[in-house]
N, C-alpha and C positions, 0 to 999 in steps of 0.2 A: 504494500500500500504506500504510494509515494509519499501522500501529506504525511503518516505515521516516520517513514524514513526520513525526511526531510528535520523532524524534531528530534528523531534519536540523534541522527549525525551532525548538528549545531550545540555543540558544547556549551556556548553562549546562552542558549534557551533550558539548560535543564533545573529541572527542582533540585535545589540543595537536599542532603542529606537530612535525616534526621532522628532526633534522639526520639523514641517512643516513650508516648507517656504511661507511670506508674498505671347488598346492593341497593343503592339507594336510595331514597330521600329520609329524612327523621321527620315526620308530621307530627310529633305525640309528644312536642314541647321541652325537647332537653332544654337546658338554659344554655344557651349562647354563648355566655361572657363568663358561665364558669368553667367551659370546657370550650373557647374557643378556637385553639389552635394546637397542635402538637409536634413534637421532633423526633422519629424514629431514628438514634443515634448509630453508629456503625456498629459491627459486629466482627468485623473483617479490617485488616491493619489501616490506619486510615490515609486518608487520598485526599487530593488537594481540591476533588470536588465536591459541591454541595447542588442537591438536588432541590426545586420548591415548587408546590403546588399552590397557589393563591386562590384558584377559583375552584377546586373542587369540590366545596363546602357544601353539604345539603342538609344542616339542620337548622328547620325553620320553627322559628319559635311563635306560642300561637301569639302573643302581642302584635307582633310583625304579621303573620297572617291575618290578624284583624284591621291592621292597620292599610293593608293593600284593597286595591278595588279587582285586584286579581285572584285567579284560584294558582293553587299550588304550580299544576302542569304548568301553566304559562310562565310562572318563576322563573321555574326550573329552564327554561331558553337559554338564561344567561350564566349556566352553570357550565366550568365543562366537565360534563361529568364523567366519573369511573379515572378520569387522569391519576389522583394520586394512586391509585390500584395498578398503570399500566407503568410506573416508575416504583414501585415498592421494594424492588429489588437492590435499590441502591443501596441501603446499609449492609448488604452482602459483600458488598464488593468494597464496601471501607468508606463510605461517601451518604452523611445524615439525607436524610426526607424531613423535613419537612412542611407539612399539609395544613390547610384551613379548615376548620370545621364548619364556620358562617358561611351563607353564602355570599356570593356574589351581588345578590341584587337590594341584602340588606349593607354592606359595606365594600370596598372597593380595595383594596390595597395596594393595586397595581397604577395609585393616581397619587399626586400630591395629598401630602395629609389635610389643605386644606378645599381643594376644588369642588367647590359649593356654589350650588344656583342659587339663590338670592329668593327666586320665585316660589321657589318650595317649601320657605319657613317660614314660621310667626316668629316673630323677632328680627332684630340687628346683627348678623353675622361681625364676627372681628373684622376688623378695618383689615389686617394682614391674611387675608383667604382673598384666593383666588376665582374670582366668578368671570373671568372671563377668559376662559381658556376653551380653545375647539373641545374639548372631551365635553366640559361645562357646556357649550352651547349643540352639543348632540345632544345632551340627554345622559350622558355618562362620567359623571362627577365621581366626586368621592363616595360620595352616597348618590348612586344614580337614581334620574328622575323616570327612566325608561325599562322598559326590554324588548326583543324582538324586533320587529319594525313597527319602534315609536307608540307603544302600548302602555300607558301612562301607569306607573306603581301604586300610587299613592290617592287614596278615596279624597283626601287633602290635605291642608299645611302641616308642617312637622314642627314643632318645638326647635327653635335654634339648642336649646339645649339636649337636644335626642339627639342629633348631629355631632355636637362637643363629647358627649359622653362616648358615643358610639368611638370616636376619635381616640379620646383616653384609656378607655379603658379594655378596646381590641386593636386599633392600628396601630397606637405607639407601640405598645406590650408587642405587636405581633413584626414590628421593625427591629425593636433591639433584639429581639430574639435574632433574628436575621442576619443585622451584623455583625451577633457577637460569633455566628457558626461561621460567616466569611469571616474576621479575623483573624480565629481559630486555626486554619488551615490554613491561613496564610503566615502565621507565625511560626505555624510545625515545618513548613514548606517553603517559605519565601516567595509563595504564588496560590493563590486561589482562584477558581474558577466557580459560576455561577449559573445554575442550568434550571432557569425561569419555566415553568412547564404549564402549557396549554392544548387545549382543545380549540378545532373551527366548523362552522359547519362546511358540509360539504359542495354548497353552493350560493355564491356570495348572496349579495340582498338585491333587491332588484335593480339597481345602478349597475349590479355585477352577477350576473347571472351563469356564470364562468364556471365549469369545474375546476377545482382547488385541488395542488396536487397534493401529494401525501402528505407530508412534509413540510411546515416550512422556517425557516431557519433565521431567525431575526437578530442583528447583530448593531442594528442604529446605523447600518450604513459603513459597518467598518468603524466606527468609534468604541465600542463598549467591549471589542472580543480583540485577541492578536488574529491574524485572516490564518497563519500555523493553526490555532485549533481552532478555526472553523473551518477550516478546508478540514482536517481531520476527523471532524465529527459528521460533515454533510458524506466526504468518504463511505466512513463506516455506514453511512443508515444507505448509502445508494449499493454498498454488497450485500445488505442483509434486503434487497430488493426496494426499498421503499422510492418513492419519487420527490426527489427534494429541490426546493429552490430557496433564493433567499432571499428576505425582504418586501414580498410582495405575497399579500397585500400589509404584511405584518413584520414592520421592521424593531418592535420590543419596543413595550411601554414604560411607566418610570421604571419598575424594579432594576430594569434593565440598564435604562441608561444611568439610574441614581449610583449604582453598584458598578459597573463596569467604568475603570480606570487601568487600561493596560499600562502603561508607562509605568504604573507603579506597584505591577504584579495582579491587578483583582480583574478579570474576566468575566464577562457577564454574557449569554447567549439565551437567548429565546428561543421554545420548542417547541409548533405549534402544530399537534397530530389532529388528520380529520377524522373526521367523527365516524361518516361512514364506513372506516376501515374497523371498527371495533362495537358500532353500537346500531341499534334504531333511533334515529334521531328522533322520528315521532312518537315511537311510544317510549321513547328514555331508558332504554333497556339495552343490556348487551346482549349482541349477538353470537354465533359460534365462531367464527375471526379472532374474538377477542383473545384468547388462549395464545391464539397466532404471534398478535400483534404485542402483547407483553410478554413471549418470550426473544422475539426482535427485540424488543428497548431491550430484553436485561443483557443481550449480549451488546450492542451498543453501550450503555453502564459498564459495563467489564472490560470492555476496550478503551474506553474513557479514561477509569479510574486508572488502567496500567501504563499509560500516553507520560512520557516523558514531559509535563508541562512546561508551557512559555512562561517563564519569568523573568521581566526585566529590573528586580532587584529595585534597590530603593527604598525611601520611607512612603509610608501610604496616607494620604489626607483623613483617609475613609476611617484608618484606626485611631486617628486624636479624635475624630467627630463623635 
């Protein structure tokens, strides 16, 4: 595999040594915010990757169902679902999971911690939230006002302080969690990588009624990943058959860019599997593929984890912040 030879044979790019340390929805009301996010730690020597599932959360708590002018199914649109299941394999091979248990459609994580519509709450949002950003003006804020194509959430206005809290008490919590696992491996390693994991559907919205290939690989355009491993990872997933492209229509949202700093060893890439290779999209259910299709990722995960990582050394912003 060239992109693999390419990082073995550059001295320059390798991980330093190191010392080793000493199916679903949930409709019946778990609480949210006491169980809302988790880290399946490695088990296997660990690796400079870390794996994240942000959107695969499906426990809707009923406050939140009552609080929508939606039924559940429709929620469920902006989940992607079964994703933390088709990457679970990571802590095998030395590289944490960590997964969301909230959904999607009640908090956002993959946005500014403040990007907030303004239209959607009773009250004075802080002067320092952002209400006017593209996500904000689709409908998909931090706490999105949508799903699907443009299928209003919310029966009406929110509490500015259901927003705030929502903020405190699952997005911060579920950020430093985040950077303290990129850190981590960055300090065992002198390099971490960041493997942001998503679902698509299988055919765009009606602006883009395209089929979506298997695959697709988001990297900010070459800012957030070194092109060594991303050329390495689109590699591996195109001999394990899958059809990969990159950046289109999905080039990694904040996690991606907020995290991804090559210069300074922390890699971040986006992974965005479609859906019809693994699931029914309509009835939200997996299909027989799916067995298929998570035993592809776990050897992609295995090939990952053993990859001679890019690291260009240095101090990192990302660990004073």
């Amino acid at each position: 595999m060239d992109s693999l030879r390419s990082l073995r044979n550059n001295p320059a790019l390798q991980r330093r040594p190191i010392e080793r340390p000493a199916e679903g929805a949930d409709l019946d009301g778990n609480d949210i915010i006491e169980d809302a996010f988790e880290v399946a730690e490695p088990t296997g020597s660990p690796a400079p990757a870390t794996f994240n599932s942000p959107h695969s959360g499906a426990r809707y708590a009923p406050e939140f169902l009552a609080s929508s002018r939606l039924g559940a199914r429709a929620l469920r649109r902006s989940e992607d679902a079964f994703v933390d299941e088709l990457f679970s394999t990571a802590p095998e091979h030395g590289a944490p999971l960590m997964r969301a248990h909230f959904p999607r459609a009640f908090l956002d994580v993959n946005r500014e911690p403040y990007e907030l519509d303004p239209r959607m709450f009773e009250g004075r949002l802080p002067p320092f939230a952002n209400t006017r950003s593209l996500r904000v003006a689709g409908g998909l804020g931090t706490i999105a006002r949508i799903v699907g194509e443009s299928q209003e959430i919310y029966a009406g206005r929110l509490p500015v302080a259901e927003a705030l809290d929502r903020i405190e008490t699952i997005y911060k919590p579920y950020h430093r969690t985040l950077r303290r696992l990129i850190t981590r491996a960055h300090r065992l390693h002198g390099v971490a990588a960041l493997f942001d994991c998503h679902s698509m559907p299988s055919i765009g919205l009606a602006r883009d009624e395209r089929p979506r290939a298997d695959i697709v690989l988001g990297d900010r355009y070459g800012s957030s990943c070194a092109p060594e491993l991303v050329d390495l990872a689109e590699q591996t997933l195109r001999d394990l058959g899958f059809a990969v492209v990159r950046n289109r229509p999905y080039a990694g949202g904040y996690i991606t860019e907020h995290y991804g700093a090559p210069a300074s060893g922390f890699h971040a890439l986006q992974i965005e599997v479609n859906r019809a290779l693994y699931m029914d999209e309509a009835k939200h259910e997996k299909i027989a593929g799916f067995a298929d299709v998570k035993r592809a990722l776990s050897s992609f995960i295995a090939e990952i984890a053993e990859a001679p990582f890019v690291g260009y050394g240095g101090p990192s912003q990302l660990a004073a912040e």
